[in-house]
N, C-alpha and C positions, 0 to 999 in steps of 0.2 A: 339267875333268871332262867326261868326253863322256855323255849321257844316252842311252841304250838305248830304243829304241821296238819296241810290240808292236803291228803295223797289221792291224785287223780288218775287211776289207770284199770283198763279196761282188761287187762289179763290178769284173772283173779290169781295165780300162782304168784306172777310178779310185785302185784300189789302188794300181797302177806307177804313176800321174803324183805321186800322195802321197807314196809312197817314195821317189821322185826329186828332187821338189821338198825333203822334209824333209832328205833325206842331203846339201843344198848346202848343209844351214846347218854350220858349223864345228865345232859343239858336239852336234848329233844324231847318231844311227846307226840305223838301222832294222833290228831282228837278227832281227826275224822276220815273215810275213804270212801270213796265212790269210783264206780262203775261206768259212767255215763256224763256226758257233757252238759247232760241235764240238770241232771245234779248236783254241779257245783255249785251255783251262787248257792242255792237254800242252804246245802251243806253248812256252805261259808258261813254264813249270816246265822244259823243258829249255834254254832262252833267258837267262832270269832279268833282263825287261826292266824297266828303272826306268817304266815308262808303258807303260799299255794303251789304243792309240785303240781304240775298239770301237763297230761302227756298232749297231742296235739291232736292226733286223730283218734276221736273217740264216737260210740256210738250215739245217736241224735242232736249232736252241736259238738262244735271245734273247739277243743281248750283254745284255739285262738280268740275266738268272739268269745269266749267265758271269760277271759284272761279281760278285756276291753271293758267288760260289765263290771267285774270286779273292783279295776281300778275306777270305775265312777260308784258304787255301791259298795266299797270296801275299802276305800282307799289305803288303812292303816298298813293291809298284806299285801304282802312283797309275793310277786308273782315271779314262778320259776317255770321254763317250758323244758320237759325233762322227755326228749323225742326218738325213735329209732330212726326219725328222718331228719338228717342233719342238712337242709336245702336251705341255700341264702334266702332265698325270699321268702321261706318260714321264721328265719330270723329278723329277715328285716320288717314281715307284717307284727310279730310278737312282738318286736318292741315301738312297734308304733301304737299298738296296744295296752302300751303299758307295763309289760314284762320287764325284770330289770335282772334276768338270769334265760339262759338259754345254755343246755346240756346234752348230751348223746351217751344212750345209755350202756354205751359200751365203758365207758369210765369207772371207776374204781370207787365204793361206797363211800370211803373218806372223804374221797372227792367232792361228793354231792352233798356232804356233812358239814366240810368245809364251806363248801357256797351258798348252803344255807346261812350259816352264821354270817358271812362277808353279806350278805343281803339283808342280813336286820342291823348291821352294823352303819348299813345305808350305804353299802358301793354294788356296783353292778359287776356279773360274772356271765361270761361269755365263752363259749368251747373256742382257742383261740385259732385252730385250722378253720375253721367256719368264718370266723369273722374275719379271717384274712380272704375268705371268698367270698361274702358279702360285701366286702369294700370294692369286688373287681366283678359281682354281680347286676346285670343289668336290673332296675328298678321295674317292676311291674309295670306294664302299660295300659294294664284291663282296668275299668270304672269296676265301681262295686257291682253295677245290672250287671255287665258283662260278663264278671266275673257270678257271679248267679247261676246266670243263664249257663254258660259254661257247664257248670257244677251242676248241672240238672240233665246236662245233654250228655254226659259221661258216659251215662247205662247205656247209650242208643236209642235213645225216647227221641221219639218225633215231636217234630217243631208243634204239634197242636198238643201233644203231653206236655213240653213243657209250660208253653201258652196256660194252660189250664192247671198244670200244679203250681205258675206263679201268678196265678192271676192277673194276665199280660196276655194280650190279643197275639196274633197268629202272625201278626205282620209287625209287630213292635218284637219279638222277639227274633225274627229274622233276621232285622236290623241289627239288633244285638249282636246276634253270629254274625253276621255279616262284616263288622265292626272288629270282633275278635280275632275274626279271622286272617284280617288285613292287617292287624296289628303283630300277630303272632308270624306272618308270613306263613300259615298252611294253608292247604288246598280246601278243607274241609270241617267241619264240625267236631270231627272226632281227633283227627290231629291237633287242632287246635288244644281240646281237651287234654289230650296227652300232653303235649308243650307244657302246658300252661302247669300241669299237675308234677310234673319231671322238673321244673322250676319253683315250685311250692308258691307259684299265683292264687290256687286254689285251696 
């Protein structure tokens, strides 16, 4: 049986040495790649790969939220998050997603070849330094607005930029921040930000 792979990564170098390297194994094929967070599901769904590598931070959507869509719109692939950011609460949002592989790409090709296979075999593979800090990582405490809101006040956009790129009044997003803030224990919008991103809340 040859296993179908769906390669999500946004550094075109890294991509093609991936694709290259996985398509020597005998039992891979790489039937589709994309660039963009966008991208995936269609990808997926006119592909129809048994395994999705999907890196996390990509441009115009999260292989986090791709990885979620997936498993409700694709349920048959196995989603793998193949990340340069190895932060418990990117592992722990990815497999509340539905991710049933979580990876750092500092690891060794076999590696990832391996865990491919161990994820259509139907068991889950986890970087195991990672998951021993996500069992001693604190869980997220930001709502999903919060965590939005947050994500929008990153740049330094004022509370009425964000108001208006989420379609959320001026004074329902203060609250927001105001909310995060208290939560995260910083002084400010932009700390909180940071926090929140230095712990992969966002």
């Amino acid at each position: 049986m040859t296993i179908r792979v769906l390669l999500a990564e946004d550094q075109v170098m890294m991509r093609g040495a991936l694709a290259v390297l996985l398509d020597l194994e005998d039992d891979l094929e790489v039937v589709a790649q994309v660039g963009s967070g966008t991208e995936i599901v269609p990808a997926a769904l006119a592909s129809s790969p048994d395994v999705a590598l999907l890196d996390i931070e990509l441009p115009g959507r999260s292989g986090l939220d791709a990885a979620a869509d997936l498993a409700q719109q694709l349920p048959g692939c196995r989603v793998v998050m193949v990340t340069t950011f190895g932060r418990p609460g990117y592992l722990q949002r990815a497999m509340a997603a539905g991710a049933v592989g979580f990876l750092v790409k500092d690891g060794p090709i076999e590696g990832l070849a391996d865990a491919i296979r161990q994820v259509v075999a139907g068991g889950t593979v986890v970087d195991p330094q990672l998951a021993g800090q996500a069992l001693r990582a604190v869980v997220s405490p930001l709502t999903l607005r919060e965590r939005d809101v947050l994500a929008a006040a990153e740049d330094g956009s004022t509370v009425a930029d964000i108001a208006s790129r989420l379609h959320l009044s001026a004074s329902t997003v203060r609250n927001y921040l105001s909310d995060a803030i208290g939560k995260t224990g910083t002084r400010n919008k932009t700390e909180a930000a940071l926090l929140a991103r230095r712990n992969g809340w966002l």
